[in-house]
C-alpha positions as CSV (number, residue, x, y, z in Angstrom):
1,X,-18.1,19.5,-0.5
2,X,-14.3,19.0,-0.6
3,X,-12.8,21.4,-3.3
4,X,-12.7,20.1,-7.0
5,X,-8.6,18.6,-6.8
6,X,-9.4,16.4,-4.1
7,X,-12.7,15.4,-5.6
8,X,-10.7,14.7,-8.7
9,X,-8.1,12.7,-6.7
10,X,-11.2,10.7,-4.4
11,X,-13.0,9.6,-7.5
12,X,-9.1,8.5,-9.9
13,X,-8.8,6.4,-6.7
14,X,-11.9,4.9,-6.8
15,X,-11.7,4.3,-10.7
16,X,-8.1,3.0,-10.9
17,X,-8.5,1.2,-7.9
18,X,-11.0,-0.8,-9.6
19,X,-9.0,-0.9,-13.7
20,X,-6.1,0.2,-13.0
21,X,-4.0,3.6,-14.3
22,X,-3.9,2.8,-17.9
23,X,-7.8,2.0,-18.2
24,X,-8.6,5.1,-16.9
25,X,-8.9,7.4,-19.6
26,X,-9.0,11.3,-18.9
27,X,-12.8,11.9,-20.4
28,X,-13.9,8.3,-18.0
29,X,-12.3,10.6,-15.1
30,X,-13.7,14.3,-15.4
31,X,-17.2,12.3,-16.7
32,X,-17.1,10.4,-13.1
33,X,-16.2,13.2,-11.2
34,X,-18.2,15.8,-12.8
35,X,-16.2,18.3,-13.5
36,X,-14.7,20.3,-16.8
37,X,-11.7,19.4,-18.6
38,X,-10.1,23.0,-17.5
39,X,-10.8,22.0,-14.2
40,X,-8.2,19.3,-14.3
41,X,-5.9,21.1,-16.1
42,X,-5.8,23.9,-13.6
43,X,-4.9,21.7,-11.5
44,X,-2.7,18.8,-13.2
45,X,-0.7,19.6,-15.8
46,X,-0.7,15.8,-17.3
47,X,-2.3,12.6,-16.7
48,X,1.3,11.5,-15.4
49,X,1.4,14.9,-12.9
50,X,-2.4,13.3,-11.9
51,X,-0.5,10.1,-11.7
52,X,1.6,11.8,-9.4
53,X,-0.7,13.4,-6.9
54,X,-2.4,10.1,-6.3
55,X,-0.2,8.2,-5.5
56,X,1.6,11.0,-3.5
57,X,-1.7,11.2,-1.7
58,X,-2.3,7.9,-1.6
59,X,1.5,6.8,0.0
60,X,1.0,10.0,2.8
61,X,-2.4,8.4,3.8
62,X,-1.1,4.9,3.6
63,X,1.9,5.9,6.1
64,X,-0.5,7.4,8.5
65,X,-3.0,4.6,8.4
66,X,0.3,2.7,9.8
67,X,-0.6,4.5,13.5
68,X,-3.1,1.7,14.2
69,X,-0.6,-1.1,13.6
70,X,3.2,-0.5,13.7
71,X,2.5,2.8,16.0
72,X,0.0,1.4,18.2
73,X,1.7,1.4,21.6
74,X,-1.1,-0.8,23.4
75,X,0.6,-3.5,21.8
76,X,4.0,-5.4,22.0
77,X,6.4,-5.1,19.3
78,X,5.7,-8.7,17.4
79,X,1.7,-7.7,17.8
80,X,2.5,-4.8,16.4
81,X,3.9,-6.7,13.1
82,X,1.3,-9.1,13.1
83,X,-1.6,-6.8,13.2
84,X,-0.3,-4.9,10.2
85,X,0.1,-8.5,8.1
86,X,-3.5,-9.0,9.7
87,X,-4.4,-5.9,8.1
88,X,-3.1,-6.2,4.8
89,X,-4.7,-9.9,4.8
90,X,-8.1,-8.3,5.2
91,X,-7.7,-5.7,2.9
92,X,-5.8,-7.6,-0.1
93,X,-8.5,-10.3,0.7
94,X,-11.6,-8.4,1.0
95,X,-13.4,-7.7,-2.2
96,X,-13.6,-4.0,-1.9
97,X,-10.8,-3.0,-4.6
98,X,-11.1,0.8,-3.2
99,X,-9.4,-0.4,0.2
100,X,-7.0,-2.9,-1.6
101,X,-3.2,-1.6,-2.0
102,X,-2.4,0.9,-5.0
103,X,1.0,0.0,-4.5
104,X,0.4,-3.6,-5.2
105,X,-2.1,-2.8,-8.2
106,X,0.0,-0.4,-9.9
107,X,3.7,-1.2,-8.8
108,X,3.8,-3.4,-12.5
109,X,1.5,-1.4,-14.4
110,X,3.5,2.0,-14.0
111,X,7.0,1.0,-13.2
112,X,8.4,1.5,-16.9
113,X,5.7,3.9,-18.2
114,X,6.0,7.1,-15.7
115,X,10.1,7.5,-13.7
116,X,8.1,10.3,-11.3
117,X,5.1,7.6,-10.2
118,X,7.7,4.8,-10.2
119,X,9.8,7.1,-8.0
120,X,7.0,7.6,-5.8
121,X,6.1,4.0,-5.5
122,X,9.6,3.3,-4.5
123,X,10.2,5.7,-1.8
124,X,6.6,4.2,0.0
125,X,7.7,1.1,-0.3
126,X,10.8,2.0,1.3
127,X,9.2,4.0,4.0
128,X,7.3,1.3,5.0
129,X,9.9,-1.2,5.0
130,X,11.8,0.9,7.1
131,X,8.7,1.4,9.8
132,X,8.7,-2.6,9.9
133,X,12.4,-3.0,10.3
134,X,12.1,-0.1,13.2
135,X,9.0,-2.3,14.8
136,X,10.6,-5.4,13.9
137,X,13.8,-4.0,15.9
138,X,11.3,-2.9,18.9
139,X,10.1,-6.4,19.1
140,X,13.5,-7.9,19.8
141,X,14.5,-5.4,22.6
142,X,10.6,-6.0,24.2
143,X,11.5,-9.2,24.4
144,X,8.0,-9.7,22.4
145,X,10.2,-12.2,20.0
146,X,13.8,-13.3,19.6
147,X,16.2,-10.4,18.5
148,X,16.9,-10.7,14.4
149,X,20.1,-10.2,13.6
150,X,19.3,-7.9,10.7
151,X,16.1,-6.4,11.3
152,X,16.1,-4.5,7.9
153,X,16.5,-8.4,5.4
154,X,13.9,-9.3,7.6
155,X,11.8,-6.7,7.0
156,X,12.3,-6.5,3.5
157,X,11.8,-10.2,2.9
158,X,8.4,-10.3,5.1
159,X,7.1,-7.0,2.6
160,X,8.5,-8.7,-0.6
161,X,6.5,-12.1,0.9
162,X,3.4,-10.5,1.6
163,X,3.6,-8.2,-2.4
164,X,4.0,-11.8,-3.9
165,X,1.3,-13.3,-2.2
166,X,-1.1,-10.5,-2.6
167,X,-0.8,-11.0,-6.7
168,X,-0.5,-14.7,-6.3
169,X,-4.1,-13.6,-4.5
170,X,-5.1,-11.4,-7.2
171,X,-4.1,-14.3,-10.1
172,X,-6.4,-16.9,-8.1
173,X,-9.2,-15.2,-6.9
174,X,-8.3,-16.9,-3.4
175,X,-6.7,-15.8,-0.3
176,X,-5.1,-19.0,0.6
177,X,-1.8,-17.6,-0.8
178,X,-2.4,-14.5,1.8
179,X,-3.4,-17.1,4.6
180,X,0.0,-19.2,4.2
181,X,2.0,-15.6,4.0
182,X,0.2,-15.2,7.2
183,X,1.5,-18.6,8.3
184,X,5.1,-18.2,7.7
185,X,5.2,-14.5,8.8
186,X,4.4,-16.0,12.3
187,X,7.1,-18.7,11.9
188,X,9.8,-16.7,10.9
189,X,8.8,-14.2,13.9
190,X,9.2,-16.9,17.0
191,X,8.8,-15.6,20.6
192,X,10.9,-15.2,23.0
């Protein structure tokens, strides 16, 4: 069995994944998980230093999860885009909340109640908008798709597209807002 912190992290992810940080009260946590209250606390000093380690655990895995998609050298530079929108279109649209986005769950929910979450949140977000600005860049000198101009708008824009239509998702219950983020992701990234 993994040791106790990570078995406190796994089973916070799975609970928040599925109400959200604030729902998750600290007795709902060690109850799930199994384990004492000084078991948390010898490990966490807070709920917001808990916080922390999840989502600092949860943006490290995220950024290596990338590999398949924006690191995956099988594929040109525009597949490589596209497969990682195709990605996050199956995930944000599946109804498994464990494998749906923390970033887009919690990005609202946290963003004025903890600076060190928020801070972590941020610097993902920027991570991976660089990796797509780097891939989007690739793409142009592969010849995989016309060369942008500004690689890192572009990237922004296509990450701030896909975070609106994943709540626009969320808010409906339907993944036609994911489907048309889809659809203009491939039109604003012609080929050559």
């Amino acid at each position: 069995m993994t040791d106790a912190r990570t078995h406190i992290l796994d089973t916070g992810r799975r609970l928040v994944a599925q109400r959200g940080y604030t729902a998750v009260g600290l007795g709902q946590l060690l109850a799930e998980a199994q384990v004492p209250k000084g078991s948390f606390y010898h490990y966490f000093a807070s709920k917001e230093g808990y916080g922390c380690a999840l989502l600092d655990r949860y943006v490290r895995t995220y950024e290596c999860d990338l590999a398949a998609t924006l690191d995956n050298d099988a594929l040109t530079g525009r597949d490589k885009v596209l497969a990682y929108f195709a990605d996050w279109q199956a995930r944000q649209g599946g109804s498994d909340a464990e494998s749906k986005c923390l970033i887009v769950k919690l990005a609202a929910e946290i963003s004025d109640l903890s600076p060190g979450m928020r801070t972590i949140l941020q610097d993902g977000v920027t991570a991976i908008i660089g990796k797509l600005s780097r891939a989007l860049d690739a793409a142009g000198r592969d010849g995989s798709m016309r060369a942008l101009d500004d690689p890192d708008a572009m990237a922004t824009s296509l990450y701030q597209l896909w975070l609106g239509a994943s709540l626009m998702a969320h808010l409906s219950h339907d993944g036609t807002p994911l489907g048309d983020a889809m659809a203009r992701t491939r039109a604003l990234l012609p080929q050559s």
